[in-house]
Backbone as a printed PyTorch tensor [residue, N CA C, xyz], in Angstrom:
tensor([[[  0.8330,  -1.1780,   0.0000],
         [  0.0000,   0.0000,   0.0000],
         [  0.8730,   1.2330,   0.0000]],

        [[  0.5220,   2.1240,  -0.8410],
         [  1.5270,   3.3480,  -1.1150],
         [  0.9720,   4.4460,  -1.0270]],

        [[  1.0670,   5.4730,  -0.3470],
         [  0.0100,   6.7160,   0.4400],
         [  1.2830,   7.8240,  -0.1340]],

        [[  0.5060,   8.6390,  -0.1510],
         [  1.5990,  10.1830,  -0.9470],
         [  1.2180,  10.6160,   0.0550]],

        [[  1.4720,  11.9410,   0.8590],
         [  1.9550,  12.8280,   1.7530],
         [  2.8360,  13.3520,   2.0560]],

        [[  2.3860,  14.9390,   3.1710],
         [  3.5030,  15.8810,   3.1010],
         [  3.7890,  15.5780,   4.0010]],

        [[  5.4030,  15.5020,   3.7250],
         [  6.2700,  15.0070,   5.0210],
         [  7.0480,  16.5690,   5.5090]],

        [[  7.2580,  16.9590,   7.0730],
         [  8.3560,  17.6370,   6.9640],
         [  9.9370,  17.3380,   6.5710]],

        [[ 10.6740,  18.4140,   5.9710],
         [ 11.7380,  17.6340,   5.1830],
         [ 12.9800,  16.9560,   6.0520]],

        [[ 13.2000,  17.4910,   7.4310],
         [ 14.3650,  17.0260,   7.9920],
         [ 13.4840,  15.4560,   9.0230]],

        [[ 11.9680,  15.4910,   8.7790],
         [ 11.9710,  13.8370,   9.6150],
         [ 12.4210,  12.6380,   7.6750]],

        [[ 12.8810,  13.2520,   6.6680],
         [ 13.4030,  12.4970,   6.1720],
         [ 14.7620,  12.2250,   6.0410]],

        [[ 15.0100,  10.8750,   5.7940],
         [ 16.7070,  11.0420,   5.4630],
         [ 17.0030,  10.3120,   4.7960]],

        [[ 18.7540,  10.8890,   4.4460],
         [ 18.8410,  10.7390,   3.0440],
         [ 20.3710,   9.5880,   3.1960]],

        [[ 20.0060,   8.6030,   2.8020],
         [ 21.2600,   7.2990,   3.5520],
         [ 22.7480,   7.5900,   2.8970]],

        [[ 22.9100,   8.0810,   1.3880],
         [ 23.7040,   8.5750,   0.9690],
         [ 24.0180,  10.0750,   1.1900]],

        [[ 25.3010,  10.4780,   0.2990],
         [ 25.5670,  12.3390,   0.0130],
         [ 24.2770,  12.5850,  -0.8590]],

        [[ 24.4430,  13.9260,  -0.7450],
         [ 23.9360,  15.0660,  -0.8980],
         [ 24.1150,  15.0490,  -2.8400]],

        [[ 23.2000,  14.9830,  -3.7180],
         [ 23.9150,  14.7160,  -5.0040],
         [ 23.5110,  16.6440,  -5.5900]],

        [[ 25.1860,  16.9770,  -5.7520],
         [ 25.2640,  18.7560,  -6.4430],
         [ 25.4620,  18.2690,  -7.6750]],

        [[ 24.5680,  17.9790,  -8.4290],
         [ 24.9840,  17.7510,  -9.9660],
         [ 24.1570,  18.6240, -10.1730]],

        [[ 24.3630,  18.6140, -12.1830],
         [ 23.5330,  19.9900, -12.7730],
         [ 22.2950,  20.0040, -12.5340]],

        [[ 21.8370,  18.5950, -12.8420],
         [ 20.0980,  18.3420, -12.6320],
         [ 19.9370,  18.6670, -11.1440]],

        [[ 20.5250,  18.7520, -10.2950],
         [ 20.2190,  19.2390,  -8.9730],
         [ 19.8560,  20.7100,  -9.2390]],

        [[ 21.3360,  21.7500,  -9.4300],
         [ 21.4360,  23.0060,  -9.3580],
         [ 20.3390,  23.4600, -10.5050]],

        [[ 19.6810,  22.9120, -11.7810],
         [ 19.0910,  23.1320, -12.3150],
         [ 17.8040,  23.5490, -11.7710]],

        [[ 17.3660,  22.5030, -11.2140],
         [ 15.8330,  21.9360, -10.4230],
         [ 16.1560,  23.3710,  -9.4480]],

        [[ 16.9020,  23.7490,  -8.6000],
         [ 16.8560,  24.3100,  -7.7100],
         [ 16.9530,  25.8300,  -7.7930]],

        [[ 17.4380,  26.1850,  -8.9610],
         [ 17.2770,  27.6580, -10.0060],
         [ 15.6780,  27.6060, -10.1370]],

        [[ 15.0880,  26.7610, -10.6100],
         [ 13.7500,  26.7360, -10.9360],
         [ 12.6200,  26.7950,  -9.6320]],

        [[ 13.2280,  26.0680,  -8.5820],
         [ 11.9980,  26.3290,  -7.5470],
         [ 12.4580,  27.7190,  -6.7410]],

        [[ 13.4290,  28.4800,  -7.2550],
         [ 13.8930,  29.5330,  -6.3260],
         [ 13.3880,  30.8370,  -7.3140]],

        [[ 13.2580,  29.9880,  -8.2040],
         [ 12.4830,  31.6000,  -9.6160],
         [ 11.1110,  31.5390,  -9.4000]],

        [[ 10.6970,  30.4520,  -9.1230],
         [  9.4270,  30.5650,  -8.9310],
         [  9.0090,  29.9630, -10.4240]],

        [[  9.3430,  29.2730, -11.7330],
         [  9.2990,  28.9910, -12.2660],
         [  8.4280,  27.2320, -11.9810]],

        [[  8.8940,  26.8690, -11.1460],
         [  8.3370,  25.8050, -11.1780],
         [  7.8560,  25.6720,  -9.0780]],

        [[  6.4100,  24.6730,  -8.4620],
         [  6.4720,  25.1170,  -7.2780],
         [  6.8810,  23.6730,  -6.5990]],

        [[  6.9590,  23.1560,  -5.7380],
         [  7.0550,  22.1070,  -5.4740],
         [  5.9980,  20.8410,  -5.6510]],

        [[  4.2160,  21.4460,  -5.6310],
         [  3.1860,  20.6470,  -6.0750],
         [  3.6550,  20.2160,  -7.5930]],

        [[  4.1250,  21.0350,  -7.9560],
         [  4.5910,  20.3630,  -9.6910],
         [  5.4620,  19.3240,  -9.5730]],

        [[  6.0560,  19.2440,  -8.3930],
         [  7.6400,  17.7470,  -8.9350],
         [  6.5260,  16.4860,  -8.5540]],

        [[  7.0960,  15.2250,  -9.3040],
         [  6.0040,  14.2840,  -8.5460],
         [  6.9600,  14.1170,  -6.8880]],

        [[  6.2760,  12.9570,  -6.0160],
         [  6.4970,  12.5950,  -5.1480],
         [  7.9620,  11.5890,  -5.0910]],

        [[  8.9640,  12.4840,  -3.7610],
         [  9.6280,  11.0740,  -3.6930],
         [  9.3690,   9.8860,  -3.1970]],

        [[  9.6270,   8.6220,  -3.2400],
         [  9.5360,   7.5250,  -2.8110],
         [ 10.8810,   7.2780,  -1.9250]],

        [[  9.4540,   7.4070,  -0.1180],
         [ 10.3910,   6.6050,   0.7970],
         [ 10.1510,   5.7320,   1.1730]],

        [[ 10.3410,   4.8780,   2.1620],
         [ 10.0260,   3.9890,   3.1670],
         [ 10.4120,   3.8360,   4.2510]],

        [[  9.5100,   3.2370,   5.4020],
         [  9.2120,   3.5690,   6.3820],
         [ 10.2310,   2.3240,   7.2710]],

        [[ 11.3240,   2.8190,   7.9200],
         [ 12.2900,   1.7160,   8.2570],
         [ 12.1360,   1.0510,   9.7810]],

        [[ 12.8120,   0.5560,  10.5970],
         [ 12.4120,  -0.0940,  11.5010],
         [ 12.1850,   0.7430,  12.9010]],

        [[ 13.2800,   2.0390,  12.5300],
         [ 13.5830,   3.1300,  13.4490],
         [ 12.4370,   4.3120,  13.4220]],

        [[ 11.2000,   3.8190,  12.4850],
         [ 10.2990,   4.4150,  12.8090],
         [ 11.0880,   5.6370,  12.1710]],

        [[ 12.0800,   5.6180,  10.7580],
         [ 12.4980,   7.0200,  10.4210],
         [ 12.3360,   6.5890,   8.4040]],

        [[ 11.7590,   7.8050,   7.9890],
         [ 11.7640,   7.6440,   6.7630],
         [ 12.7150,   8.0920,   5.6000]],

        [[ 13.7070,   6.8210,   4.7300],
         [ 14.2820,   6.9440,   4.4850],
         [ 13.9970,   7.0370,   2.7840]],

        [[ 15.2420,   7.7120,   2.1980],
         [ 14.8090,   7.9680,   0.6650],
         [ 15.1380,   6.6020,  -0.1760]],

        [[ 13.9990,   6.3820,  -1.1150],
         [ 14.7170,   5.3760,  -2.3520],
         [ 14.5870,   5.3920,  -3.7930]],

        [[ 14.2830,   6.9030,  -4.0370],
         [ 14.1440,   7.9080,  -4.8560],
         [ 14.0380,   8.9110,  -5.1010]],

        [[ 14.4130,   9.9810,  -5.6250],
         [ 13.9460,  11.3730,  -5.3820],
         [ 15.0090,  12.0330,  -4.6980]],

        [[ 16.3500,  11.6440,  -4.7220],
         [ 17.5870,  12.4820,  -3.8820],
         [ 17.5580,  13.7840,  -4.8020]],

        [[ 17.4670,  13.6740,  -5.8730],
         [ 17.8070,  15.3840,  -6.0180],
         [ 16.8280,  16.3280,  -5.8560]],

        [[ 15.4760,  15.6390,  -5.7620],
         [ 13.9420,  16.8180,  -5.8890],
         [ 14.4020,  17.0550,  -4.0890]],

        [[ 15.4260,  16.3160,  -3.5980],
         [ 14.9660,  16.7140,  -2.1090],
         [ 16.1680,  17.4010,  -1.8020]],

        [[ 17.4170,  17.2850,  -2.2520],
         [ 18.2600,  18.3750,  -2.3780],
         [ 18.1190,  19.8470,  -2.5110]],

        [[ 17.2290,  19.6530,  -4.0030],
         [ 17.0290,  20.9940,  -4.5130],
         [ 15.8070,  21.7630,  -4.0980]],

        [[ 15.1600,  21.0580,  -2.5370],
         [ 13.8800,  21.7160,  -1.9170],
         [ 14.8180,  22.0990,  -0.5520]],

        [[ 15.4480,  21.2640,  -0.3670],
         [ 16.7000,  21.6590,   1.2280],
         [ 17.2870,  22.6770,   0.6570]],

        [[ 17.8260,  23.0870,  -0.3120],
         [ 18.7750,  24.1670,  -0.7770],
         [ 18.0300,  25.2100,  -0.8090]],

        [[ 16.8680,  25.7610,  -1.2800],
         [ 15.3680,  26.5230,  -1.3310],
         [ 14.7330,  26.9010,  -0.1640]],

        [[ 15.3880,  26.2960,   0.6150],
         [ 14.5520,  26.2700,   2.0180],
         [ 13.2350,  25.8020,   2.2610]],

        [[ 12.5660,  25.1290,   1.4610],
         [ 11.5630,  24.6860,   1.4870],
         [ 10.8610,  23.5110,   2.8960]],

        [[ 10.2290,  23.4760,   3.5880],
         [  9.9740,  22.6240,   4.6640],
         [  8.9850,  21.5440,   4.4470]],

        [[  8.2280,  21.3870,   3.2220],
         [  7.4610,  20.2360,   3.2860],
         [  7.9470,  19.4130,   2.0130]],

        [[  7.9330,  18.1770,   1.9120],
         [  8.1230,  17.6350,   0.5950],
         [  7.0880,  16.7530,   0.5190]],

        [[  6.6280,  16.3380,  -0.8700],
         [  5.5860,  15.2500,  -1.4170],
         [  6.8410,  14.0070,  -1.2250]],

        [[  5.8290,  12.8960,  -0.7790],
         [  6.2630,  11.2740,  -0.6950],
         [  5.3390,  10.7200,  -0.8340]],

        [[  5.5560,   9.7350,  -1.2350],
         [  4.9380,   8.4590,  -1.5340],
         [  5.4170,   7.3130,  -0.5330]],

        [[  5.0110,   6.9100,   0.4010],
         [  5.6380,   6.4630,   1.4210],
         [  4.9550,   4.3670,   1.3220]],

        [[  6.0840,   3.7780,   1.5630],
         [  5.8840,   2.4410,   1.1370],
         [  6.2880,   1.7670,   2.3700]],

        [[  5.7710,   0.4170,   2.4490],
         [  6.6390,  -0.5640,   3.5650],
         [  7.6840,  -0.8740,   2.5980]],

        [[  8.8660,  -1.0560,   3.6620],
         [  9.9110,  -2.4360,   2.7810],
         [ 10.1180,  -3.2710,   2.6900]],

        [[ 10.3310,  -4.0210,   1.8010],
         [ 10.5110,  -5.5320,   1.4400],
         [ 11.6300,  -5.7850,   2.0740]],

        [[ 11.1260,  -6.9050,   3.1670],
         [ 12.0920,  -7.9670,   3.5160],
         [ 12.2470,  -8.9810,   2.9700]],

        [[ 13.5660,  -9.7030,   2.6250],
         [ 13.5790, -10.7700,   2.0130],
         [ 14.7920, -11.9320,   3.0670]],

        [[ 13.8070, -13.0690,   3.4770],
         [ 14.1510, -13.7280,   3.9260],
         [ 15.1590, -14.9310,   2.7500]],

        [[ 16.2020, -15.1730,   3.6490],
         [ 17.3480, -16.0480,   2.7460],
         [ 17.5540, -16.7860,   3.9790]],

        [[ 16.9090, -18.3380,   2.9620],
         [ 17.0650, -19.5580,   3.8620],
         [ 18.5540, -19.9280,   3.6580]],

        [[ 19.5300, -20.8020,   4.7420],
         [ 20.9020, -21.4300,   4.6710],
         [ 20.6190, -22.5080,   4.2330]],

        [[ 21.2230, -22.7140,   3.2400],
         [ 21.1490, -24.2970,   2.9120],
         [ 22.4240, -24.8130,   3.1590]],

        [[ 22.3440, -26.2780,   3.3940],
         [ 23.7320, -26.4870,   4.0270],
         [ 23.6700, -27.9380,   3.8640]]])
């Protein structure tokens, strides 16, 4: 089951760096012109981890370039995660 909502941006996190590429600095010229607003990007996709903290597994640069903007809410799409059990064979 996959629910979109506004998350505030620092209860998300981001397991890797910070990605400053062009498509970042691009995206982030645009939500600071006002050219584009944040209801326009789609949603990132997180999921909801054991620590009760939501982590990213898509969407690192729409959330870069809303942290850089100062922006405080972001769209998610928020998912459980797949566990995958691995039997020992022996």
């Amino acid at each position: 089951m996959k629910n979109i909502v506004w998350l505030h941006i620092h209860s998300v996190k981001i397991i890797d760096t910070f990605p400053l590429n062009r498509k970042t600095m691009e995206l982030a010229i645009k939500l600071w012109n006002g050219e584009i607003t944040p209801d326009d990007l789609p949603p990132i996709k997180v999921f909801l981890d054991d620590n009760g903290t939501h982590q990213i597994k898509d969407g690192r640069s729409r959330y870069t370039a809303l942290r850089l903007c100062g922006f405080d809410k972001i769209k998610c799409r928020v998912s459980k995660p797949i566990h995958i059990k691995i039997k020992n064979k022996i």
